[in-house]
N, C-alpha and C positions, 0 to 999 in steps of 0.2 A: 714647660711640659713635664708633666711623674713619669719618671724614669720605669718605662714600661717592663725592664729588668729586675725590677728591685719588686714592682707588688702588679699580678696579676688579678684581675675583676676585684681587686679588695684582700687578694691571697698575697701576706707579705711571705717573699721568699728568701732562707736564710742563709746568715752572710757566707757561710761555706760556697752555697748554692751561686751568690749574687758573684764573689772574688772569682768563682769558676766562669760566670759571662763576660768578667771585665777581660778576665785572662785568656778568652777565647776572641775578643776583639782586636787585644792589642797584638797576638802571634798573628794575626791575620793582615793585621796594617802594618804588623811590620815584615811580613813576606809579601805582600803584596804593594803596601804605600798606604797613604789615608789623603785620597784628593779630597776631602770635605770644603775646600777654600776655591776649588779648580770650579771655573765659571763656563761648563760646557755650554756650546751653541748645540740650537735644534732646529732640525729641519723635517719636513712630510716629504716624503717620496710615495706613491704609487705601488704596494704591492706587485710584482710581476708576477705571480703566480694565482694567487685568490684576489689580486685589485679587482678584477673583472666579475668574479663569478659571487663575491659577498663584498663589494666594495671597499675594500682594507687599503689603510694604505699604511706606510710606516714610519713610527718615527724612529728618526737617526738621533744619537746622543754624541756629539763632537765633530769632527769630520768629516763629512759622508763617506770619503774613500775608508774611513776606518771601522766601518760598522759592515757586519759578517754580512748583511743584508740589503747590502746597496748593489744595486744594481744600474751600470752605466745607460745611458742614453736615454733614461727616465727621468723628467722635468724634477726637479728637486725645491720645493716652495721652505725660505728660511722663515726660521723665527716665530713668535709667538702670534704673530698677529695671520701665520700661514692656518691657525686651527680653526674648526668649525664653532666656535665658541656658545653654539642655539643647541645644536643638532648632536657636536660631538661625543663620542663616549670613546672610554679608552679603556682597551682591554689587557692589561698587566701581566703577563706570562715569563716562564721559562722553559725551554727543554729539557726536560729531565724524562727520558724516556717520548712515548709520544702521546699520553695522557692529557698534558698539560698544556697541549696546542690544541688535541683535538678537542678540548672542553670550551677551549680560545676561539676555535671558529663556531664551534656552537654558537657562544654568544654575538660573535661580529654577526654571524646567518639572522641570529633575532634579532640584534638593530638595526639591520637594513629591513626585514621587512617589516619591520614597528617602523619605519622612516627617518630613523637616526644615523649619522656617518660615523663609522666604527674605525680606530684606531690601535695599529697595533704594536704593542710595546713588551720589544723580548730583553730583559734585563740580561740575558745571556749571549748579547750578542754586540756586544763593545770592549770589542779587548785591548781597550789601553786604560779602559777603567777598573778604578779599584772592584766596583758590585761584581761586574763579568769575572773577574778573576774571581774572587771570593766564590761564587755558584760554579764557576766550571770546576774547581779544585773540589767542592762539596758534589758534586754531578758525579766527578769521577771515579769519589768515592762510594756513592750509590752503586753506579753499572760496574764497579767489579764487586762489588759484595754480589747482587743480581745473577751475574757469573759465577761465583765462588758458591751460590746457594742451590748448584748440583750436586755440589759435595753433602751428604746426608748427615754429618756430623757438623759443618758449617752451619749449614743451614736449621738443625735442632738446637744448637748452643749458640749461635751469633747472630744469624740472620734474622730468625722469625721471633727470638726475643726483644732484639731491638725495633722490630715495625710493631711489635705486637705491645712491648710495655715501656720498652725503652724511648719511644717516641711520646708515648701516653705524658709522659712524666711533666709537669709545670714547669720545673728544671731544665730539662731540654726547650723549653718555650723560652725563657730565663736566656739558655745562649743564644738564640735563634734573634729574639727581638732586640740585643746589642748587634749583633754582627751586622742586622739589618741595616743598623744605625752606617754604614760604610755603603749601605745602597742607594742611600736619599740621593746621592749629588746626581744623579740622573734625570730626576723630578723638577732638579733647578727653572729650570726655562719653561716648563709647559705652566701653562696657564692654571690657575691653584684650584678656578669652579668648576672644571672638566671633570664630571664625573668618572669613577675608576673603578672597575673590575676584576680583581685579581684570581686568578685562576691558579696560583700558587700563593700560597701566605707568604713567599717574600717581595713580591712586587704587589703587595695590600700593605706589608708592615713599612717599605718602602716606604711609599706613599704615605701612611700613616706619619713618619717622621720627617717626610719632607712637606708636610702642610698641606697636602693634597686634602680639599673640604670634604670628598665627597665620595667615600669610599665602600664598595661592597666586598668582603673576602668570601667567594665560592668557594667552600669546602668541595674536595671531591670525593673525599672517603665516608664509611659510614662506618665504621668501627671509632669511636670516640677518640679523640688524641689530643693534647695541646698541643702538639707540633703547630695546627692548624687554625692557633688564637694570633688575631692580630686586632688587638684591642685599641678601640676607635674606630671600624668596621661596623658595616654589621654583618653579620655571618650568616651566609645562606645553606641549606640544606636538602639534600636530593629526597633522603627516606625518613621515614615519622617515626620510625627505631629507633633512630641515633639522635631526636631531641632530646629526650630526657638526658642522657647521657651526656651531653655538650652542656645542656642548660644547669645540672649541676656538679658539673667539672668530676664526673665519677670516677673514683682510681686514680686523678691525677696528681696527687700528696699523698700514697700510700691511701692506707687505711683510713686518716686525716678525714673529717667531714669539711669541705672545701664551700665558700662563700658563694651563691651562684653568680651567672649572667647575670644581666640586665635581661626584661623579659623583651624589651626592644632592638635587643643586640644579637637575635638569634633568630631566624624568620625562615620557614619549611615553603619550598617552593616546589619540588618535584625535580624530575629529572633533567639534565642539561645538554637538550638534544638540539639537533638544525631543524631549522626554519623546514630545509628539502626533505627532508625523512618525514617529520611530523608532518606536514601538509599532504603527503601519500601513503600516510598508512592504509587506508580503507582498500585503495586500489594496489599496491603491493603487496598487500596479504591476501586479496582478491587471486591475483597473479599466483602465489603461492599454491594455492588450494586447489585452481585450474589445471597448474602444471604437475600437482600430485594424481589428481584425477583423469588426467589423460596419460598418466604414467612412464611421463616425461621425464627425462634423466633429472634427479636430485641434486641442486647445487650446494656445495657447502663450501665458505668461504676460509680460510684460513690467513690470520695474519695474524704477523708478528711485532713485539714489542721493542721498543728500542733500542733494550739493553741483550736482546736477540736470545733468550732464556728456552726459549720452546724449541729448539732444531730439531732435537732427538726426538721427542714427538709428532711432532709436525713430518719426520720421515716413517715413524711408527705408522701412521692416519696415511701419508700417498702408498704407504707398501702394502698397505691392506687394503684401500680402496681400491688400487690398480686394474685388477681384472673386475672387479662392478664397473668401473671407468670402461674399458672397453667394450663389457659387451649395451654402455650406453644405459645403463642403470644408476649412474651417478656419474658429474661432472666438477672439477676443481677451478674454484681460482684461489692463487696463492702471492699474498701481499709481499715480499719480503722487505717492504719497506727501503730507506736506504742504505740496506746490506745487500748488497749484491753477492758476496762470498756464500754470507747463507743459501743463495740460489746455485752458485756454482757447489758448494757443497753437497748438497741433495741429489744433484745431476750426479756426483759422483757416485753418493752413494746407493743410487737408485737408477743406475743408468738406464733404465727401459722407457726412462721419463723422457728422455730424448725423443722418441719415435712419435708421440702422442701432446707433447707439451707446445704449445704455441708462448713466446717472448714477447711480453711488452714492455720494452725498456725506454726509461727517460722518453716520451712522448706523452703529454699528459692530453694532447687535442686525440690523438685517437685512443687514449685510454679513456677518455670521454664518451666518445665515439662509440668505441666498445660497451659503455656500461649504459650509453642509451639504446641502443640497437638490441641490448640483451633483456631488457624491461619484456619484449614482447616477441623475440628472436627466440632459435636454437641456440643452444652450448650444450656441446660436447667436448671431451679430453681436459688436458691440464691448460689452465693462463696463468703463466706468472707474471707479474708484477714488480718493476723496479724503479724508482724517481732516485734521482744523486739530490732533487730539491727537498729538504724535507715537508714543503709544504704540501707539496706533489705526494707526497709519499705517505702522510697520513690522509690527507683527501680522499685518496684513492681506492682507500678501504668508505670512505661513505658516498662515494659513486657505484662500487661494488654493491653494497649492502642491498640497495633498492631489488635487485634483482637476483638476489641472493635467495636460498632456502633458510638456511644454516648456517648461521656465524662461530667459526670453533674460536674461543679466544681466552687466556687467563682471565680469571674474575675482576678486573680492573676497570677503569673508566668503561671500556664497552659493556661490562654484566649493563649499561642499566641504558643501552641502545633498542627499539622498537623494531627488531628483531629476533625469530625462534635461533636460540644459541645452548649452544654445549659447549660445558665448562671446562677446560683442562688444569692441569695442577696449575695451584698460585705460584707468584712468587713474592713472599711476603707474606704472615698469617693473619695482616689487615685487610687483604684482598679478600678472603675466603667469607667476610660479610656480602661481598658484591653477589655470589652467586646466593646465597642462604636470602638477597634480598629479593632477587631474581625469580628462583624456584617459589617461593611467597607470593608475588603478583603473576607469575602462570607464563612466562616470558622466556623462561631458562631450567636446564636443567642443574641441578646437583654439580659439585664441584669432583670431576673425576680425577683422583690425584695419583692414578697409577694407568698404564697403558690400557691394560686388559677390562679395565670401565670405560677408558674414550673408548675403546672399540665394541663393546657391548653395546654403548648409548648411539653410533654410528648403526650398528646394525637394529636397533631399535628406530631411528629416524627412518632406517631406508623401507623395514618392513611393516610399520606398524600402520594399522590404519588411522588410527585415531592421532596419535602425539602431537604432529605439525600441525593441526587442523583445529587442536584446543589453544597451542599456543597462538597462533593467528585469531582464532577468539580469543584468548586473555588480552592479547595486545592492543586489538579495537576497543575494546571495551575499557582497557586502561587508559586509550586515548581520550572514551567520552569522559572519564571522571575527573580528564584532566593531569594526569599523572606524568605524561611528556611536558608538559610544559614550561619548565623549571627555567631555561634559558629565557623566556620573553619575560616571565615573571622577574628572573634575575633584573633583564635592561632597563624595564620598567619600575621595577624598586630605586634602582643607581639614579636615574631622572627624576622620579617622586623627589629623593633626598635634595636636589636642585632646587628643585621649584618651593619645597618646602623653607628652602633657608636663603631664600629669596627675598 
């Protein structure tokens, strides 16, 4: 196999470049180990949290009692002969924030109802293996930068240069797909035809190096990057902006004119939404436009990001809406994901929230409960929202959404959700394409990157008569051109590539 380090799509990268990947592989195996010899067993387990509701189930990499996601007194089937080998697809993820699962259930939501059995594979969640160590140690250094980028001087000199060009660079791809070379041994046991999915480029470059035939890497940015080459893939794409850009490697060698893609290696599918959202848009934007016209309190959902970047705002938005909240002019629900401190903090600093806020903690059957009763139900005052599971805890925001007005959310994975949303500051200045992609198909507004514009564009939602009522057109109408689609297209490419090398 071409040392996927040394020459990207044809782009040879130089030996400074190349001695700087080998040296980032080998400080990593040697604080962490290099099981590349170690002959992990595999087993499926039964998802306990989305088994039920998208069919998932998971796989374990070694020991079941050793993987973050085992859970006791669920049937455990060993081995390779345990996989759907027709029907299977596997969906390759990590947590890095909570983007990158909820792109993950996206895709599992389209291959159950395309009829295929969706498999789920968090390469973040084996920690006596070398890959998990390697990601959590790179994870962790993500969510404190993510933190560190409220500092306005962090964030204009470190932060938003390295998502914005420091990531771009072929070079960072260069370290990225040696290190990956220490994630393969996870891939050992699963079956080599099982098509694969990866919703982060390291469980695609993975797979890529551990012989995996049949591989798609879902991009989920649209700001152009190598970060996000895992050559041997083929590279899928939410918006028709960011082809060109990927197809010929723009800015990623300097000023350098760069070798392109392959025209087969790169393929625009549209957005990477669920199965549940997209099969009711017509009737929850329907619901929308009802409940503005009978001048029914305004829901705006807010939820927050992994790396929990949005607090100060997100208390800026309940301190202002508070009295519209009560006199029943607007109503909250509030994700905090699983940070629960986030929510104890807000109580603190917002005490009036107490009198008016209803708790739904850790109980996902009546956060269910709640989010179907609210489709065609009142809501009024504050819900918050808390799961300790994180699968619970991103879900919860797309049980929410259906019934929602108004998604407030950074410009990340959600800008490109089939719901009317307002943008809050990014974090990261790769994010800040999601809403410019947003505001472009008539779905979102503008990226507000200071208080005093969320609250302008809030008091715009609540008074305007038109805004909610165009986005809810732009929305159906992007459904009919097909624009949601991007996840069934994704499952359905990953199967093609099967059947094709068959």
């Amino acid at each position: 196999m071409e040392d996927k380090s040394k020459v990207i799509f044809g782009n040879e990268i130089s030996d400074k470049d190349y001695k700087k990947a080998l040296k980032s592989k080998k400080k990593y195996a040697k604080k962490f180990g290099d099981d590349s010899n170690v002959d992990y067993p595999v087993h499926i387990q039964k998802n306990p949290y989305i088994g039920d509701s998208l069919a998932v189930d998971n796989i374990l990499v070694g020991n079941p009692t050793d993987n973050i996601h085992y859970t006791e007194g669920l049937d455990v089937a060993d081995g390779a002969e345990a996989f759907d080998t027709e029907k299977g697809i596997i969906v390759g993820n990590i947590r890095m924030g909570f983007g990158h699962y909820r792109i993950s259930m996206a895709m599992a939501s389209a291959a159950k109802a395309l009829g295929y059995k969706p498999y789920w594979l968090d390469l973040n969640s084996f920690p006596k293996t070398t890959c998990t160590k390697v990601i959590s140690a790179q994870n962790d250094l993500y969510s404190l930068g993510s933190r560190l980028s409220k500092n306005a001087l962090f964030n204009k000199f470190v932060w938003e240069p390295m998502n914005y060009e420091g990531f771009r660079a072929l070079s960072y791809n260069s370290s990225d797909q040696k290190n990956a070379e220490l994630m393969a041994p996870v891939y050992r046991n699963i079956p080599k035809d099982i098509p694969v999915i990866g919703t982060h480029v390291w469980p695609a470059q993975a797979a890529i190096h551990a012989g995996m035939k049949h591989v798609v890497n879902a991009i989920p940015d649209n700001w152009p990057m190598a970060l996000h080459f895992s050559e041997g893939s083929v590279h899928t794409i939410q918006c028709k902006n960011a082809y060109m850009g990927y197809r010929i490697l723009n800015g990623m060698n300097k000023n350098k004119v760069c070798k392109p893609m392959p025209n087969d290696d790169l393929v625009y599918t549209g957005h990477y939404i669920d199965h549940e959202l997209v099969s009711n848009i017509e009737a929850d934007c329907k619901r929308r436009m009802d409940r503005k016209a009978k001048d029914e309190p305004m829901r705006f959902l807010l939820t927050i990001g992994g790396a929990g970047a949005q607090k100060e705002i997100f208390a800026a938005i309940i301190k202002y809406l508070l009295p519209v909240i009560k006199l029943k002019k607007a109503a909250l629900y509030v994700n905090v994901g699983d940070y629960k401190n986030v929510w104890n903090d807000l109580k603190k600093e917002i005490p009036e929230m107490a009198h008016i806020a209803t708790e739904h903690f850790d109980d996902f059957a009546e956060c269910t409960k709640f989010a179907e009763d609210a489709l065609d139900g009142e809501v009024t005052g504050i819900h918050g929202f808390y799961h300790s599971s994180i699968f619970e805890a991103v879900y919860c925001t797309n049980l929410l959404m259906r019934s929602a007005d108004v998604l407030v959310t950074k410009p990340s994975e959600l800008a490109f959700y089939p719901v009317p949303k307002l943008f809050i500051k990014r974090v990261g200045k790769h994010e800040m394409w999601g809403a410019i992609h947003s505001a472009e198909v008539g779905d979102g507004t503008l990226e507000c990157r200071d208080i005093p514009h969320t609250i302008q564009m809030l008091d715009l939602f609540l008074q305007d008569e038109k805004l909610l009522g165009e986005m809810c057109d732009a929305i159906v109408s992007n459904k009919a051109q097909g624009l949601y689609d991007g996840a069934y297209k994704v499952v359905e490419l990953a199967m093609s590539m099967k059947g094709e090398n068959n």
